[in-house]
Each structure stands twice: as C-alpha cells, then as structure tokens.
C-alpha positions in Angstrom: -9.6 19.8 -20.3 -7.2 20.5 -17.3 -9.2 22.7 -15.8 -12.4 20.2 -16.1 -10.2 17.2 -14.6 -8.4 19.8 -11.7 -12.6 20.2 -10.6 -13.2 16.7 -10.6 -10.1 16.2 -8.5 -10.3 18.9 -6.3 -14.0 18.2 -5.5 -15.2 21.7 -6.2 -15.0 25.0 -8.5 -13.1 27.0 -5.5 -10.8 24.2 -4.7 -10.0 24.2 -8.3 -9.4 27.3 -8.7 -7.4 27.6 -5.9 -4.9 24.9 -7.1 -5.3 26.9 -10.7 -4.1 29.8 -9.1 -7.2 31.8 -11.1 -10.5 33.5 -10.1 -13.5 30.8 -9.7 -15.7 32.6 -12.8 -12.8 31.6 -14.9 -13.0 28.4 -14.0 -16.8 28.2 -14.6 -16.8 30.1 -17.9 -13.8 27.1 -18.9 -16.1 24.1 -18.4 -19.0 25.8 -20.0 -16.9 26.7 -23.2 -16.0 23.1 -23.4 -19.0 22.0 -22.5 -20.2 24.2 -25.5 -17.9 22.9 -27.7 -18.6 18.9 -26.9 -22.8 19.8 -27.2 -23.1 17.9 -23.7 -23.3 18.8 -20.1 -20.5 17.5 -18.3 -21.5 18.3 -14.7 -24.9 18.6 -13.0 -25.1 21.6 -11.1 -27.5 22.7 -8.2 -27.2 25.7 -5.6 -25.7 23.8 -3.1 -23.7 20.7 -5.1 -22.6 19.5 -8.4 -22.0 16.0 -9.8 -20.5 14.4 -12.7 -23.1 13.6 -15.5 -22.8 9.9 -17.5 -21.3 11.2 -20.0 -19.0 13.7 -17.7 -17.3 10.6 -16.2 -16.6 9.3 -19.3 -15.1 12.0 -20.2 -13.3 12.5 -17.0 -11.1 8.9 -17.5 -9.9 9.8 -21.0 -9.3 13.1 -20.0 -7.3 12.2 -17.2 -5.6 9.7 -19.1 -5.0 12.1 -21.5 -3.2 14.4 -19.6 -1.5 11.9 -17.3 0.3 10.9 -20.9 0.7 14.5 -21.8 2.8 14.8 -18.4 5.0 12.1 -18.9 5.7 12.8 -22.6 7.0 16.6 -21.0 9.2 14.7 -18.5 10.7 12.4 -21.2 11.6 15.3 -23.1 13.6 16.4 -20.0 16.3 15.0 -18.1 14.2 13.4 -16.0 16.8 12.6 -13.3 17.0 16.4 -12.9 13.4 17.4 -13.9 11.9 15.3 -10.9 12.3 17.2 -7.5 10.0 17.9 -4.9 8.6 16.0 -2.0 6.9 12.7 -1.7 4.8 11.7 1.3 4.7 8.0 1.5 2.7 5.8 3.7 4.1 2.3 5.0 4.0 -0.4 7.7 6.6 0.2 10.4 8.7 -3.2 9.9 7.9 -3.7 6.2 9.3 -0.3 5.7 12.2 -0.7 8.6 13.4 -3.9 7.2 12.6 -3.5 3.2 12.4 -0.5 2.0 14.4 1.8 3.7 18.1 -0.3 3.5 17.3 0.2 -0.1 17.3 3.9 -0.6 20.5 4.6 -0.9 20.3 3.4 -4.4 17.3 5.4 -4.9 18.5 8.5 -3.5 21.7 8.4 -5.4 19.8 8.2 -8.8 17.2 10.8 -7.9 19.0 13.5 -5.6 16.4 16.5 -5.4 13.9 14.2 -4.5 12.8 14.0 -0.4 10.9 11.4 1.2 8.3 11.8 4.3 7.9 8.3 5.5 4.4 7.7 7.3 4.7 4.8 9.1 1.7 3.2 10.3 0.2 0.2 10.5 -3.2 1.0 10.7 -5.0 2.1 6.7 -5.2 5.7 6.5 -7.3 7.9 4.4 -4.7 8.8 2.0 -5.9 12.2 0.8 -7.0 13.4 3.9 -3.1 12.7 5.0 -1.6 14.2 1.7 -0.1 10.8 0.9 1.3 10.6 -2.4 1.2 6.5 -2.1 1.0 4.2 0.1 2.1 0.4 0.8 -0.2 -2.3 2.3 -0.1 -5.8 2.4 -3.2 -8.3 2.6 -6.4 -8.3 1.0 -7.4 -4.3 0.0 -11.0 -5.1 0.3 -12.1 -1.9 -1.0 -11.8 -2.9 -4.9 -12.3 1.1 -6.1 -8.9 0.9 -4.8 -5.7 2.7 -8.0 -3.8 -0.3 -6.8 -0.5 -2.4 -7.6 0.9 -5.8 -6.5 4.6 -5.6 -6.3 5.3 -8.2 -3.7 4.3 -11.4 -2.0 5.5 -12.3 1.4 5.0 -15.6 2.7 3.4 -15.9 6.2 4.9 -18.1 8.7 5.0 -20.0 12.0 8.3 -18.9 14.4 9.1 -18.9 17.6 12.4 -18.9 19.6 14.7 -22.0 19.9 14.7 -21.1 24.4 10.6 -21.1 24.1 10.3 -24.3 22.1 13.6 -26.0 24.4 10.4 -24.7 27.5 7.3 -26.0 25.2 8.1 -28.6 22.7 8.2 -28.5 19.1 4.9 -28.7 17.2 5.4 -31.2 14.7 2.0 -30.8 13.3 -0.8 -28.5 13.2 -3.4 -29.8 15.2 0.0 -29.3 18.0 -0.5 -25.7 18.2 -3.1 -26.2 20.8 -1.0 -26.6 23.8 0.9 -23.5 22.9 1.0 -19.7 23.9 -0.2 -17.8 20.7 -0.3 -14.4 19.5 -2.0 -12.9 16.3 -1.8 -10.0 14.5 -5.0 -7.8 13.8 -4.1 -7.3 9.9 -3.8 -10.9 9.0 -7.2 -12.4 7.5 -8.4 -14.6 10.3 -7.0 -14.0 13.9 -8.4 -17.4 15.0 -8.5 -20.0 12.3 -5.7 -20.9 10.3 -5.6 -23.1 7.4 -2.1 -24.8 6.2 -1.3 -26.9 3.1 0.8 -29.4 1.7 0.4 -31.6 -1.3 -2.5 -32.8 -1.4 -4.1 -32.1 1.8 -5.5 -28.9 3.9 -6.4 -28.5 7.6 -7.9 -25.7 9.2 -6.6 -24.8 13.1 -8.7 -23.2 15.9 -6.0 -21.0 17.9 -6.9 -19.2 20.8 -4.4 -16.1 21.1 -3.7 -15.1 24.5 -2.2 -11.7 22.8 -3.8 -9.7 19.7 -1.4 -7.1 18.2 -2.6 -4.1 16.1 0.9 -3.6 15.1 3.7 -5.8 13.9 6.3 -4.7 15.6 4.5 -6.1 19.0 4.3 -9.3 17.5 7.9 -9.3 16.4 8.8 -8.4 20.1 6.6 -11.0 21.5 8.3 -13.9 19.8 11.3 -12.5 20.2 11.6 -12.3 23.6 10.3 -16.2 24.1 7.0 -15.7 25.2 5.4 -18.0 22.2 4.4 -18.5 18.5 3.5 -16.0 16.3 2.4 -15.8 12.7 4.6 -13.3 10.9 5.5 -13.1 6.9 9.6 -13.8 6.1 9.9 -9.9 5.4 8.6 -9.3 9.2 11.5 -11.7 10.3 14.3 -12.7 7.7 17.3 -11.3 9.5 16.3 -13.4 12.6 15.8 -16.7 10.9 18.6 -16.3 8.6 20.7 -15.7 12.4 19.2 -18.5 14.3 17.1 -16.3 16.9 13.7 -17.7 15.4 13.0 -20.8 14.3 10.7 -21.9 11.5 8.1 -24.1 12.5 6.1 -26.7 10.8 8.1 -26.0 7.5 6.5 -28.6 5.6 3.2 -27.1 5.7 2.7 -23.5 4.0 0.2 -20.9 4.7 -0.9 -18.7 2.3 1.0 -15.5 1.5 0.5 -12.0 2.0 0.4 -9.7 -0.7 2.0 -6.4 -1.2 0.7 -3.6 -2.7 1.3 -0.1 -3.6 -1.7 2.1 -3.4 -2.3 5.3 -5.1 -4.8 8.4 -3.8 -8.2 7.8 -5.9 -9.7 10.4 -7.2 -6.1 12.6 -7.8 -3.8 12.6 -10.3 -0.7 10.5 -9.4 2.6 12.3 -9.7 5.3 11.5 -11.7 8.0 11.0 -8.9 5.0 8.7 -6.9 5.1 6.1 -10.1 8.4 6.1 -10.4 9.0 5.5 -6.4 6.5 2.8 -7.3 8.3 1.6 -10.2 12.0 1.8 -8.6 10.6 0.0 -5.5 9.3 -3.2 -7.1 12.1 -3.3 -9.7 14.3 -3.8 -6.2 11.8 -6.7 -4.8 12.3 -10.4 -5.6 10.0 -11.7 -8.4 6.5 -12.7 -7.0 6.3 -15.8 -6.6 
C-alpha cells in the first residue's frame, strides 16, 4: 500500500523508488502483487506514461488516508515533542508573517526544539512542490478549489491613511469622498478598482482610480505610511500603527469585507506530521474567526 501511494505521489515508478531507497522492478513487482491480490488494475500503463485507473484513485484516497492515520498513531505512541525533528519549509506573505507569525515562535520553538523553520516569504502564489514547501499561508479567495486547504484566520480589510495626509486632503466622511483622493491598491485584493462597503442595511460600490498598484504589501504599507494617500490594507497589515496613532481609520462606520486566511498544503503529497502540527499550533495562537 505504501509503495502504491509513494508512486502516486512521486509521479512515477523511478521517482518512487528513489524515495523507497529500492530498485524500480521491486517497485513494479509490489503494485502488481497487490494489484493481484485486489483482482483489479490499479494503474494504466503505456510505454511512455501511466495513469491512475477509476478504481486506482479510489483506492489511492483510502490508502493514503490509511497510512496518514497509521503515521500519526506511531507518533502518538512516541514522545512526540521529541519524536518530531527535522526541517519545515514554509511559505508566507512578507508582513503577515513579519507582523503575525513570527513574534509568536518563541512559544513554538520552546515546545518543539529539534524542529527548524525555512521561512519563504513571498507575496506572489508559488508552486508549492516545485519549491519543496511543506505549507504555505495565503489569504483571499484560493480560486483553485483542488486546493488541501484550511481557514485559520480572517482579517478585516480597511481604509487608512496618515493623520499629516488627511490634515493636507480632508477626511472622507463617506464613500462616494474617496474620489478626490490619492489611492493605492494592492494586486492580491479581489477588485483593484471597485470597492463595495456596507453598513446596516445599505451597500454602495466605489469606482477608485489608483494612481499606485502594488504587487506586494509591504509597498502599500510604505505608501500610506509615509503620507502619500489611502490605502486598503487588512488590521494584521497595520495594527501596531493604528493602535500608535500613525494611521488613522477611515470611514469606520462602513465595513468592507474581510480577507481570509488560509493554510495550504502540497496536493498530491503526503503532509508531514510536523507541517499539521505547525498548522495546528499556528491557528490555536490566532484570534477566533469572526
């Protein structure tokens, strides 16, 4: 069953067998003998591919579950603090990682010592097996619904600016006030040119025309920061500033709608141990969604 789920993984008999650490015949001869013993063919195979039949894919998920159980019933029987070591690669937007996760591990390095972290941080969505991520965070819509996904947090998008640029430019005291102000939007949010605020009871939708569009966070955070206009950001992006008074709120009695944070897991590979319980520890630390 191992060796069966290792091919699917891996892509390939010599991939698996590679990560098997045996010959590729021994591989082969494995899937046929359980293939034998289940009376169906598993995988279709051709000189120059293979593919998983119906019935193979079937398979495939229970065996995977399976084994993903049989895993985690070893490492219960074990100290686990001790048992877990190794390195996990982790992928993560710059500021949500600078100002959420990472002033938390301290707690998470103190319970789980002969783990180390490699922290990718990127804004834009890599291909995590091609990268050798173990997980990654993201926040927004996924899109892609094939997706081994989580929600762990929900940050609430915003309108802030600095209290020198709106002394320059006036306050907006509504939406349809953002026109006569400089704007800048940020390339991961839904809509870079409409936005659409609520509050009881009634809706409108804004037509903004950014004179700056950030693939990045961090740029927007500098560009509101140093004066130079509004920008939409989420309350992780900017909490220490607004709780300091060098961004102001604006329009606080209309909301936006939040951004969604999510852990992602490699599709296709078997998630480690130590990745779900980063996972796991990480959300435990996060307010509850809201």
């Amino acid at each position: 069953m191992r060796h069966f789920v290792t091919v699917v993984d891996c892509g390939s008999f010599s991939a698996a067998a590679k990560q098997l650490r045996i010959g590729q015949p021994a591989v082969s001869k494995s899937i046929a003998q359980l293939e034998d013993r289940l009376q169906v063919q598993l995988i279709a195979r051709s000189t120059r591919s293979h593919s998983l039949t119906e019935a193979g894919q079937r398979y495939y998920e229970r065996a995977r579950s399976a084994l993903d159980e049989a895993d985690a019933a070893d490492a219960a029987a074990r100290d686990e603090a001790a048992a877990l070591t190794g390195r996990l690669r982790i992928s993560a937007p710059p500021v949500y990682a600078s100002e959420v996760i990472i002033p938390l591990l301290g707690d998470f390095f103190q319970r789980h010592p002969g783990i180390t972290l490699d922290l990718v941080l990127d804004d834009r969505r890599i291909d995590l097996i091609e990268e050798g991520v173990d997980l990654a965070i993201r926040a927004g819509d996924l899109g892609d619904s094939t997706l081994i996904a989580r929600r762990i947090d929900r940050a609430q998008r915003l309108l802030v600016a600095t209290p020198g640029y709106l002394a320059r430019r006036g306050i907006p005291l509504a939406p349809a006030d953002l026109s006569g102000h400089r704007i800048a939007s940020y390339i991961a949010f839904e809509s870079l040119t409409n936005w659409t605020f609520s509050r009881t009871g009634e809706r409108q939708s804004v037509a903004v025309e950014p004179q700056l569009r950030v693939s990045a966070a961090e740029g927007l955070r500098a560009f509101v920061l140093a004066g130079l206009g509004i920008g939409m950001v989420t309350d992780r992006m900017v909490g220490r500033e607004l709780a300091s008074g060098r961004l102001a709120r604006l329009l606080p009695d209309w909301s936006l709608a939040p951004s969604d944070v999510w852990v992602i897991f490699p599709e296709g590979r078997r998630v480690r141990q130590r990745a779900r319980l980063f996972a796991d520890w990480l959300e435990s630390c996060l307010p509850q969604l809201q």
